[in-house]
Every structure is written in structure tokens, then in C-alpha cells.
C-alpha positions as MATLAB code, in Angstrom:
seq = 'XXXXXXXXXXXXXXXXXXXXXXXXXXXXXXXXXXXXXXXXXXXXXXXXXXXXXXXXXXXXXXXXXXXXXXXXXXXXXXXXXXXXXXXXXXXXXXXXXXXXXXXXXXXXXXXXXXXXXXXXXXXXXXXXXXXXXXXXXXXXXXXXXXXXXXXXXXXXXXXXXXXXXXXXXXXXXXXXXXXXXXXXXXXXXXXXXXXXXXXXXXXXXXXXXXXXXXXXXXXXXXXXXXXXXXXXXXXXXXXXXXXXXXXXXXXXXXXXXXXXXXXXXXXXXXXXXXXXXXXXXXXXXXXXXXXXXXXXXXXXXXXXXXXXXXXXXXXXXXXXXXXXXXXXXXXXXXXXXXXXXXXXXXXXXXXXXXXXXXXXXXXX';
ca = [
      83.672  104.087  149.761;
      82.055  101.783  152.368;
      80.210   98.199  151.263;
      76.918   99.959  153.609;
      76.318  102.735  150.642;
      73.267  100.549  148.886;
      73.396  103.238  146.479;
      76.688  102.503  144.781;
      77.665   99.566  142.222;
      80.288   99.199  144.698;
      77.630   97.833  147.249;
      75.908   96.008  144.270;
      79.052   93.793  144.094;
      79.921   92.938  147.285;
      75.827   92.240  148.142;
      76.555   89.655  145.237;
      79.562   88.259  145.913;
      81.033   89.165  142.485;
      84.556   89.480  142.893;
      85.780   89.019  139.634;
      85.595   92.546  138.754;
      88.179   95.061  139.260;
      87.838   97.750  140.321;
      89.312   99.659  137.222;
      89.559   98.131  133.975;
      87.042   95.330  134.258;
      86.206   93.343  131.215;
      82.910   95.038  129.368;
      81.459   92.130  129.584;
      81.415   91.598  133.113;
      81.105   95.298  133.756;
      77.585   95.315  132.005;
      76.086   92.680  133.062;
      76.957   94.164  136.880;
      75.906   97.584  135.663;
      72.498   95.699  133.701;
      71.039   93.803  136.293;
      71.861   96.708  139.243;
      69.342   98.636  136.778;
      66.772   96.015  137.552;
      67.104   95.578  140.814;
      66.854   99.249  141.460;
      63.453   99.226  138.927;
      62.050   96.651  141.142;
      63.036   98.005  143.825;
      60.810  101.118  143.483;
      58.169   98.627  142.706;
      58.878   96.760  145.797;
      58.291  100.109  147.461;
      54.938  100.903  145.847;
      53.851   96.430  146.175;
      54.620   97.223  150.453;
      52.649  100.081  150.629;
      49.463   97.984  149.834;
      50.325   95.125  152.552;
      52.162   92.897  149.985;
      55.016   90.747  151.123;
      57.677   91.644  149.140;
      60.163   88.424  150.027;
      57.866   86.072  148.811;
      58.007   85.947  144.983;
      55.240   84.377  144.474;
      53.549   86.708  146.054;
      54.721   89.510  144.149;
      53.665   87.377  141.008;
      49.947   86.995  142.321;
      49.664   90.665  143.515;
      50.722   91.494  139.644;
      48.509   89.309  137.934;
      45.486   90.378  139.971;
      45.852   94.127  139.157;
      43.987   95.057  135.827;
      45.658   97.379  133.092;
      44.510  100.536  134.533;
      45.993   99.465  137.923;
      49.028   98.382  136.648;
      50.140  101.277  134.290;
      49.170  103.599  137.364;
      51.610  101.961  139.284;
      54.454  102.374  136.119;
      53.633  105.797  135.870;
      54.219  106.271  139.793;
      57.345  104.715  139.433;
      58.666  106.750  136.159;
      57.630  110.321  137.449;
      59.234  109.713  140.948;
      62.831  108.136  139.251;
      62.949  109.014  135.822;
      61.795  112.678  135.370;
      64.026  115.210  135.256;
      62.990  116.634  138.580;
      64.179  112.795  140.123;
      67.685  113.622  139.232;
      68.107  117.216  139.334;
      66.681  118.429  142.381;
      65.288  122.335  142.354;
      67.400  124.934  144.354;
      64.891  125.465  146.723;
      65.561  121.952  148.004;
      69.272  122.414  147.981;
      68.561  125.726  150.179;
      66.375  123.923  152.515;
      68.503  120.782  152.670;
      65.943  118.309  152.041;
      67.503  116.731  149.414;
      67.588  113.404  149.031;
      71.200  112.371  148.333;
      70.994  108.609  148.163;
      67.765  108.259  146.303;
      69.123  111.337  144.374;
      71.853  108.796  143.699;
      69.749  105.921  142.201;
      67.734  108.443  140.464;
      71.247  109.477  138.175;
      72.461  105.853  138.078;
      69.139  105.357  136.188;
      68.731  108.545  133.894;
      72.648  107.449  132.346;
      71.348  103.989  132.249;
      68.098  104.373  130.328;
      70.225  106.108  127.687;
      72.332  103.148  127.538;
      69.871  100.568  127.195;
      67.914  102.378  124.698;
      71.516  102.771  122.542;
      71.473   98.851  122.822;
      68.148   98.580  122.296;
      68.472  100.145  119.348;
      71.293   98.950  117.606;
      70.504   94.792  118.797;
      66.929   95.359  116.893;
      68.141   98.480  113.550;
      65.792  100.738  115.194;
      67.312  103.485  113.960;
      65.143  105.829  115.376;
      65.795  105.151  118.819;
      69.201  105.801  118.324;
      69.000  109.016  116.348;
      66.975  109.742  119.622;
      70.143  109.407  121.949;
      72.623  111.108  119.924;
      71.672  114.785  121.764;
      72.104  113.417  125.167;
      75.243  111.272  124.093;
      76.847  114.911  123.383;
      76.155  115.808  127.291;
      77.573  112.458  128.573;
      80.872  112.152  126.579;
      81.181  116.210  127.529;
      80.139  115.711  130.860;
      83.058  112.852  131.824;
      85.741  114.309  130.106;
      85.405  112.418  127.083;
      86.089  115.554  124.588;
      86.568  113.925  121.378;
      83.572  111.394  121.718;
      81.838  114.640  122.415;
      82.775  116.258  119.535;
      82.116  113.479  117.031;
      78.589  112.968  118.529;
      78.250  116.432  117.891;
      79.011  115.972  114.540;
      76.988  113.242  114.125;
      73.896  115.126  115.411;
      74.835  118.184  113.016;
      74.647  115.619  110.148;
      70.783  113.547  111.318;
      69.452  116.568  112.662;
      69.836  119.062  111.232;
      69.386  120.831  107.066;
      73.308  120.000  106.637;
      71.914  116.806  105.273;
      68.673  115.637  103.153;
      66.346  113.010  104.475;
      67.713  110.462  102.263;
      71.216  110.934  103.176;
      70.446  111.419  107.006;
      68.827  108.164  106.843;
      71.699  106.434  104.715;
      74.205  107.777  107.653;
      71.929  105.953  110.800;
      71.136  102.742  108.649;
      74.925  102.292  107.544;
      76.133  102.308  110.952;
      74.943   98.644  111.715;
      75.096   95.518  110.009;
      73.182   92.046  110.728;
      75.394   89.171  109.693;
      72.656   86.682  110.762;
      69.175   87.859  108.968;
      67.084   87.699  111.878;
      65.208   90.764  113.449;
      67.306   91.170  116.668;
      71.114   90.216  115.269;
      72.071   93.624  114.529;
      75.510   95.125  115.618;
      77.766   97.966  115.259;
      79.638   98.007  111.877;
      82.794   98.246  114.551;
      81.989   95.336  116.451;
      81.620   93.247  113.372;
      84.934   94.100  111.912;
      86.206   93.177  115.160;
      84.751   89.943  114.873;
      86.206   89.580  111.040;
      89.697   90.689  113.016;
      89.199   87.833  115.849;
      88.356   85.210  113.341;
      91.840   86.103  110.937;
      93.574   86.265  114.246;
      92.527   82.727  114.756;
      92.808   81.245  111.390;
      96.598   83.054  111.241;
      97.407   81.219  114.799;
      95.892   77.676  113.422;
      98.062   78.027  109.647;
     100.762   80.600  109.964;
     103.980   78.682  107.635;
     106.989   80.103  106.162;
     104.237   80.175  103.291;
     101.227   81.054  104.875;
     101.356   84.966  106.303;
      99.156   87.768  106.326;
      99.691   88.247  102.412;
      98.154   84.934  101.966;
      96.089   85.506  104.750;
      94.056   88.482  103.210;
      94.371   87.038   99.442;
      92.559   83.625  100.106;
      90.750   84.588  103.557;
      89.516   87.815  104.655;
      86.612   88.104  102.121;
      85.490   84.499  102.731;
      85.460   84.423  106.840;
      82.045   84.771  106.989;
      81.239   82.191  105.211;
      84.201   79.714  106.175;
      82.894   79.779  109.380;
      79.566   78.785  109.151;
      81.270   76.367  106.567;
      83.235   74.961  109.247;
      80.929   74.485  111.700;
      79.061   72.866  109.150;
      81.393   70.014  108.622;
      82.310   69.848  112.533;
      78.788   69.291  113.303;
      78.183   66.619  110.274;
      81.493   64.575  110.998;
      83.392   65.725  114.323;
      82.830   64.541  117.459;
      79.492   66.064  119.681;
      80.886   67.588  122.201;
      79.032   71.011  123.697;
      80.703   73.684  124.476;
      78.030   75.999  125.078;
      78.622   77.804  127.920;
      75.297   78.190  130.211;
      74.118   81.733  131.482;
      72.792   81.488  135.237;
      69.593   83.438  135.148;
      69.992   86.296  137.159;
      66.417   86.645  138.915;
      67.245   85.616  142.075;
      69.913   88.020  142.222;
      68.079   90.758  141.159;
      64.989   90.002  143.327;
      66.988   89.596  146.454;
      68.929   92.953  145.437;
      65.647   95.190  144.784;
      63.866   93.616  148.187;
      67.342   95.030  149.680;
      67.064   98.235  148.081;
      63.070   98.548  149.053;
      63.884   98.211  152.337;
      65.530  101.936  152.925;
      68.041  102.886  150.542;
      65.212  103.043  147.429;
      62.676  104.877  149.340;
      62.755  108.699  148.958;
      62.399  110.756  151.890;
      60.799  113.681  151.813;
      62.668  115.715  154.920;
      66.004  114.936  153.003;
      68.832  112.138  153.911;
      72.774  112.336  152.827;
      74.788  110.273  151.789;
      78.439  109.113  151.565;
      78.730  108.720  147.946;
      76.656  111.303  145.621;
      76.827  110.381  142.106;
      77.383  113.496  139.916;
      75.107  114.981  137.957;
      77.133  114.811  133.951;
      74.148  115.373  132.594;
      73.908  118.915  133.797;
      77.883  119.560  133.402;
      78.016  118.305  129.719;
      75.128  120.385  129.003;
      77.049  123.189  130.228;
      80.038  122.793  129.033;
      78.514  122.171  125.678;
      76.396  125.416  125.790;
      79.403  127.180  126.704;
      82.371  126.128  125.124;
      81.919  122.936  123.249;
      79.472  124.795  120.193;
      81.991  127.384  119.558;
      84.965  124.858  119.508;
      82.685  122.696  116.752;
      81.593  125.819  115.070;
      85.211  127.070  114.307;
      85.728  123.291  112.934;
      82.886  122.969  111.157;
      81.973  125.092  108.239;
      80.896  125.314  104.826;
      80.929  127.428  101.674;
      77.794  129.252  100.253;
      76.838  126.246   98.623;
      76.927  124.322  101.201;
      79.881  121.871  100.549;
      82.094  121.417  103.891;
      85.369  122.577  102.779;
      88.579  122.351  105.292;
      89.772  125.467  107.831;
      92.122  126.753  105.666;
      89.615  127.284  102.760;
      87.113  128.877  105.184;
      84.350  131.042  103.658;
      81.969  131.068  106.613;
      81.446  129.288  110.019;
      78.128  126.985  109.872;
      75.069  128.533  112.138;
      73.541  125.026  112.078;
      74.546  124.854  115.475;
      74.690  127.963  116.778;
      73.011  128.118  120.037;
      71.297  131.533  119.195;
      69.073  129.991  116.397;
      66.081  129.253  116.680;
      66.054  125.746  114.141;
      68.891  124.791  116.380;
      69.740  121.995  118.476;
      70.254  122.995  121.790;
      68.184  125.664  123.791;
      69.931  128.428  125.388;
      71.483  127.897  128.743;
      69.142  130.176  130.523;
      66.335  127.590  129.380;
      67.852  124.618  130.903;
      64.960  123.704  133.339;
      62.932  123.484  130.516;
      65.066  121.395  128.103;
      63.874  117.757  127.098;
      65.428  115.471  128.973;
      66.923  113.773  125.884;
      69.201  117.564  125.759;
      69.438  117.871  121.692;
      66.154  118.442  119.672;
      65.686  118.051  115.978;
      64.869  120.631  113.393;
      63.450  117.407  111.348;
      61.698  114.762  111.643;
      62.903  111.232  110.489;
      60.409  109.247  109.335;
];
């Protein structure tokens, strides 16, 4: 893959000069902020597109800011709603057959166009779980199925699946539907946007142990010891600790500064809005065409995946799960024949919501 393919996160990091991230296993959290801020750039970039059209000089920021502020609401939401029917419809990333047969697709666009359908799914997941909106996420669970199938991810896939059987669906009542979503994040902190995976916290309760193990590990002081006098009080150690540091220990600031990442992502997006971002109408390839897991997952899912889960998955006639071996009768909660289920036949595809799974009820 060459550095010249503007629609790859390959390009993304050499147009930054980031070259502390590998190209396979890069720490997550230098992988998403990459992966975060080439989402911006490629937002703006589209509305660099739209900003040039009208005579605006994109490389001036300023001017950018001044063209913004003089459009009114009406004008401005026009120009959103330009931008999210040309990138973020379905038609954006899944281009009809007719096009295919006529090659006027456009394969780099088409490119930017699935780099931000996966995204959008991702930042609404963290969207969701930073501020306990657990609606949002309920909302992503469907497509999640897709993704996971789609990349070969098979048991993520199948839990998700799961997990949509249970919100979704009548397997569940509203109360314990609810109960499910709301117990999978925690907020240590009490304020409205500290919330976090119940996973990520007990990793943070397992980093903490690690450390205080490291700092007091004797002949007397082990893991027994560890869990006995420890485990149930890190939380509160901690903020003990830094309690006492900051009242009596020397001031010293260790906080490490985040470089704002605006000029990076405006110099990106006027790169982008040059060529690679526009979308041609006669068609243009490309060397690298991102694949379209959407589509695969929701085949795969709609063809194998349901009838996998339904084997799995069952219940007796009074609708307690029971295990294989005890089988009375599959479950047609997700059988994609029925009508109150959640996934349309393959043969309606074109028409399915972009989000894949739809409810059979509504979460309040």
C-alpha cells in the first residue's frame, strides 16, 4: 500500500508524521486517537468541499470560522444534511449494481464513505458508555452483530447476538432488559460523563493491586494479604493517598499535557478536500478499497450465524433457558422468518436500517 492512497489510515500516518504506531499490534491508545481524529479530518473534509464550492478559502482558518458564523441555522443544517446524505447513507457506502455495471463507481470516496459508516458506530458505542446513555448503545448492538461477523470475529458475534436476543427482544421483560444495559457500566467518579465499562474498571482495580503488590510484596505480604486487607478498599485508598500526597508531599506535576489536535486535523481535511474527498460522478479507482463488513456480516449472519445461535439457544415451554442436552424446543425469537424478529430477510437487504438489527420493543 503506497503513502499517495489519501484514502487509507496508512496515508493518515505518514501525512502526520506519526511513527510510533506499528503497523500491527499498536497500543489502543495510540491506535484511536489515529483512527479518531482521521474521522474528523475526513468530516471536515467534506465540509471543506461544500465551504470551496461557494468561493471560500479553505487554508485560511479563520476564514472558515467567519464563513461559519455568518451562515444562519437554516443555512447551516442544509449544509450538514448535504454532507450526511452524500457520506453517511447507506447508498454512500454500498453503491447500487447498476453503478458497479457501468463502472462509475467511486472507489476512493467509496473508501472514506466505509471508513466512516464503521466509525460512527464506534463513536456512538463510546458515546454512549463515557455519558450511561444506555439507549444509544442498545442502538448499536444490531450492527455490532454484522461487524464482529463480518471480520471474522465469530464469538464476539455470537455473544452480541445474544445480547440483542436478551434487550430486544420478549426473551426478557422491560425491567430486566433495562437491568442488563444499565449493569454493564459503572461511574466510579459521580459526574455525568465518568462512566466506563464494568471491564475496564476491574482492570483498573487489577492495575492498582498490581501496583500496591510491586510497592509491599514481603515474605509476609502476598496476594492472601493482598486481597484480605486491599482489594475491597482500592478505591478508596487511592483517593486516600493522593489525599495525603497532595496535603504533605512535595508539588511536583506530573500531568502529562495533550497537544490539541486541530491543526492536524485541519491541515489533514484541507488535504483530503483537495481530490481524494470529492466524489466523482464518472467513477475513479483506487489502489486500496476498503471492504464492505457491513454487507458480509449481514450475510453471513442471515445465512449461517441465526441457525448456529438458534441450535444454542433455546428454551422450555415456560420459557426458562435450559442447556442442549435438556432441549425441549429451539427459540423462534430469532428466527429470520418471523415477523417480531430482528433481522429482515436477506432478500430485503436494500431496505434494511442501516443500524442492521431492529427491535420488537421499545426501551423507554
Amino acid at each position: 500500500m503506497e503513502q499517495q492512497d489519501a484514502s487509507t489510515l496508512y496515508h493518515n500516518i505518514n501525512f502526520w508524521g506519526r511513527k510510533n504506531i506499528p503497523a500491527d499490534r499498536a497500543a489502543f491508545q495510540v491506535l484511536e486517537e489515529l483512527v479518531l481524529h482521521s474521522f474528523d479530518a475526513r468530516v471536515v473534509g467534506l465540509l471543506y468541499t461544500r465551504l470551496e464550492q461557494c468561493g471560500i478559502d479553505t487554508s485560511d482558518q479563520d476564514e472558515v470560522d467567519k464563513a461559519i458564523r455568518n451562515m444562519n441555522t437554516r443555512g447551516f443544517m442544509d449544509l450538514v444534511e448535504d454532507i450526511r446524505r452524500s457520506a453517511f447513507e447507506p447508498q454512500a457506502w454500498r453503491p447500487s449494481k447498476e453503478q458497479y455495471t457501468n463502472d462509475t463507481v467511486d472507489e476512493e470516496f467509496l473508501s472514506h464513505a466505509r471508513y466512516l459508516q464503521q466509525m460512527v458506530v464506534y463513536k456512538t458505542l463510546k458515546y454512549g458508555i463515557k455519558n450511561g446513555d444506555i439507549g444509544l448503545i442498545d442502538r448499536v448492538i444490531g450492527v455490532c452483530c454484522f461487524y464482529f461477523e463480518g471480520t471474522g470475529q465469530s464469538n464476539y458475534a455470537f455473544e452480541m447476538l445474544y445480547l440483542k436476543r436478551l434487550t430486544s427482544t420478549k426473551a426478557c421483560d422491560k425491567e430486566l432488559r433495562r437491568a442488563i444495559l444499565s449493569n454493564s457500566l459503572v461511574n466510579p467518579h459521580g459526574r455525568r460523563d465518568t462512566w466506563q465499562e464494568v471491564d475496564r474498571s476491574l482492570e483498573y482495580l487489577n492495575l492498582e493491586l498490581k501496583r500496591e503488590l510491586w510497592a509491599r510484596r514481603t515474605s509476609t505480604f502476598g496476594l492472601d494479604a493482598l486481597f484480605k486487607t486491599t482489594s475491597l478498599t482500592a478505591e478508596y485508598t487511592v483517593c486516600l493517598r493522593r489525599a495525603v500526597e497532595d496535603a504533605f508531599a512535595r508539588k511536583d506535576n506530573s500531568t502529562h499535557s495533550v497537544p490539541s489536535p486541530k491543526d492536524d486535523i485541519h491541515t489533514l481535511a484541507f488535504e483530503l478536500a483537495y481530490d481524494s474527498i470529492k466524489l466523482y460522478d464518472g467513477g475513479r479507482k483506487a489502489r486500496h478499497q476498503a471492504p464492505d463488513i457491513h454487507t458480509v456480516g449481514l450475510e453471513r449472519v442471515a445465512t449461517q450465524k441465526l441457525e448456529v445461535f438458534n441450535a444454542k439457544v433455546i428454551r422450555d415451554k415456560d420459557r426458562i433457558v435450559v442447556p442442549p442436552y435438556e432441549r425441549r424446543g429451539a427459540t423462534a425469537d430469532l428466527d429470520p422468518n418471523s415477523d417480531t424478529m430482528a433481522i429482515l430477510p436477506l432478500a430485503d437487504r436494500d431496505i434494511t436500517h442501516e443500524w442492521g438489527l431492529p427491535s420488537d420493543v421499545e426501551l423507554d
